[in-house]
RODONU-670807 format. One record per residue: residue in one letter; x, y, z of N, C-alpha, C in turn. Coordinates in steps of 0.1 Angstrom, whole numbers, plus 5000, padded with zeros to 4 digits. Atoms other than C-alpha are relative to their C-alpha. Example, Ala and Ser with C-alpha at 12.3 -4.5 7.8 and 13.67 -1.06 7.14 Angstrom:
a500949885000512349555078500950125000;s499149895000513749895071499250115008;
% end
This chain:
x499549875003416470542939501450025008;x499249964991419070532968501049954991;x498350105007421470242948500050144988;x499749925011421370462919500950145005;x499149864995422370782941501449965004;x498650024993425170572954501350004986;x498850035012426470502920500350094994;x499749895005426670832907500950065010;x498749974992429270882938501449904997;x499350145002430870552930501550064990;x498849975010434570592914500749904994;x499350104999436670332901501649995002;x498550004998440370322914500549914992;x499450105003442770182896501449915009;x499650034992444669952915501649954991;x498650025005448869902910500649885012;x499650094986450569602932501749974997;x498950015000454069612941500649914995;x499050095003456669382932500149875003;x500550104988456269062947502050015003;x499049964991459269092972500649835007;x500050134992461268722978501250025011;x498449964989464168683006500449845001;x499350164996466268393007500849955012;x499650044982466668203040501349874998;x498650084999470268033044499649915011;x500050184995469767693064501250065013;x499250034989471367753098500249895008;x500350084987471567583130499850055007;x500449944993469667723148499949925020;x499950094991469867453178501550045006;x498849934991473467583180500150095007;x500349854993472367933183499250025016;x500850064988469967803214501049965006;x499150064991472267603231501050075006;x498949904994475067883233498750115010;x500749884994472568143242499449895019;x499850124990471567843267500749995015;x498550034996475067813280500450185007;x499349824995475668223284498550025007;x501349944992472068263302500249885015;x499750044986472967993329501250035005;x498849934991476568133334499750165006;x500449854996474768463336499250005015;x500250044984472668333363500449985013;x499250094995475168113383500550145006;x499349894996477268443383498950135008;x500849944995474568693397499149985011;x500750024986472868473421501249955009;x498850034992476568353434499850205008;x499649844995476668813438498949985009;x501349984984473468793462500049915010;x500150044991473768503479501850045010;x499150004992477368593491499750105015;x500649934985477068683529498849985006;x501250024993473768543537500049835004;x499150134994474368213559497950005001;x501850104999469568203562499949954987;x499450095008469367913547498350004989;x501149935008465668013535499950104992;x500149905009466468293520501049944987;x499350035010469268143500499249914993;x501050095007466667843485498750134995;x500549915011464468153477500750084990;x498949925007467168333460500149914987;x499550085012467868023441498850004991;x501250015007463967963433500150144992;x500649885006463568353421501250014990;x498949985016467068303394498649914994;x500950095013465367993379498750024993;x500949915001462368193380500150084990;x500049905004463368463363501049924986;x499350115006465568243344499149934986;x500650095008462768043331499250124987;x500549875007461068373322500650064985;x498849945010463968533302500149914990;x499650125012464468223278499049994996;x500750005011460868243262500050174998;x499449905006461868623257500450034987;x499149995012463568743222501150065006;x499049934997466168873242500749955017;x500150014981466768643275501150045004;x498849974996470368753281499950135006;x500649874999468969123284499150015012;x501350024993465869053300500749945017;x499350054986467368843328500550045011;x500049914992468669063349499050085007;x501049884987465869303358499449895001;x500850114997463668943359500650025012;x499550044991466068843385500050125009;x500249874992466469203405498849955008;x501350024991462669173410499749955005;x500350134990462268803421500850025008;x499350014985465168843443499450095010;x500249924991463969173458498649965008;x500950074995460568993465500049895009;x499650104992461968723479500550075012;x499649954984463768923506499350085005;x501549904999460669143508499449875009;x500750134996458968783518500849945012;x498850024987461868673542499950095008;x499749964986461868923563498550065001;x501349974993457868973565499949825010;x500450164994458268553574500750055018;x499550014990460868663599499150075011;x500449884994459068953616498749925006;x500750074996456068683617500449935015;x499250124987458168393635500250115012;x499849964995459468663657498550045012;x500650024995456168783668499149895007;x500450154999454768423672500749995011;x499650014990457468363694499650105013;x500449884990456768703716499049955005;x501649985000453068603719499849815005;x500150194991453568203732501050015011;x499250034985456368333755499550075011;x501049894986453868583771498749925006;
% end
C-alpha cells in the first residue's frame, strides 16, 4: 500500500542538458613559465633576506635567517601564487627565528650565571 501511496506523489521532470561547452588549450611552455617564476622567487628571496640579515654580525641567527627564507621559500613555490605568498611566509619564519635566538640566548646567558655561582 505504501509504494503505491508513493507513486501517486511521484512526478516526472523533464530533464533539459546544456550545451556541451568545449575550450581549446593552446600548447605552451609551461617549463618556461616555471623557470622565470623560478628565477623571480629566488631573486625575491636573496633580496629580502639580504634586508634582514643587514646588521646582524650572530652568526646563528644569520644561518637561521637563511634556513627560515628557503623555508618559506620552499613553501611559496607549491603555492598558486609563490611570488605573493612569499613574503608573509618569510616575515613569519624570520620573526620565529629571532623569537628562538634570543630565548637560546637568554638560556646561554643563564647557564653561564648558574656555573659561575
Amino acid at each position: 500500500m505504501k509504494g503505491k501511496n508513493m507513486n501517486a506523489n511521484y512526478q516526472r521532470m523533464p530533464t533539459e542538458f546544456a550545451p556541451e561547452v568545449r575550450f581549446e588549450m593552446i600548447p605552451g611552455a609551461p617549463e618556461l613559465v616555471h623557470a622565470r617564476q623560478d628565477g623571480e622567487l629566488e631573486r625575491l628571496k636573496n633580496q629580502l633576506l639580504q634586508e634582514r640579515l643587514e646588521g646582524i654580525c650572530d652568526a646563528r641567527l644569520r644561518s637561521s635567517l637563511r634556513r627560515a627564507a628557503n623555508d618559506a621559500a620552499a613553501l611559496a613555490w607549491v603555492t598558486r601564487h609563490p611570488l605573493l605568498v612569499f613574503p608573509v611566509l618569510f616575515d613569519e619564519k624570520a620573526r620565529a627565528a629571532w623569537q628562538r635566538a634570543e630565548r637560546q640566548k637568554q638560556v646561554r646567558k643563564r647557564t653561564r650565571e648558574l656555573l659561575a655561582a
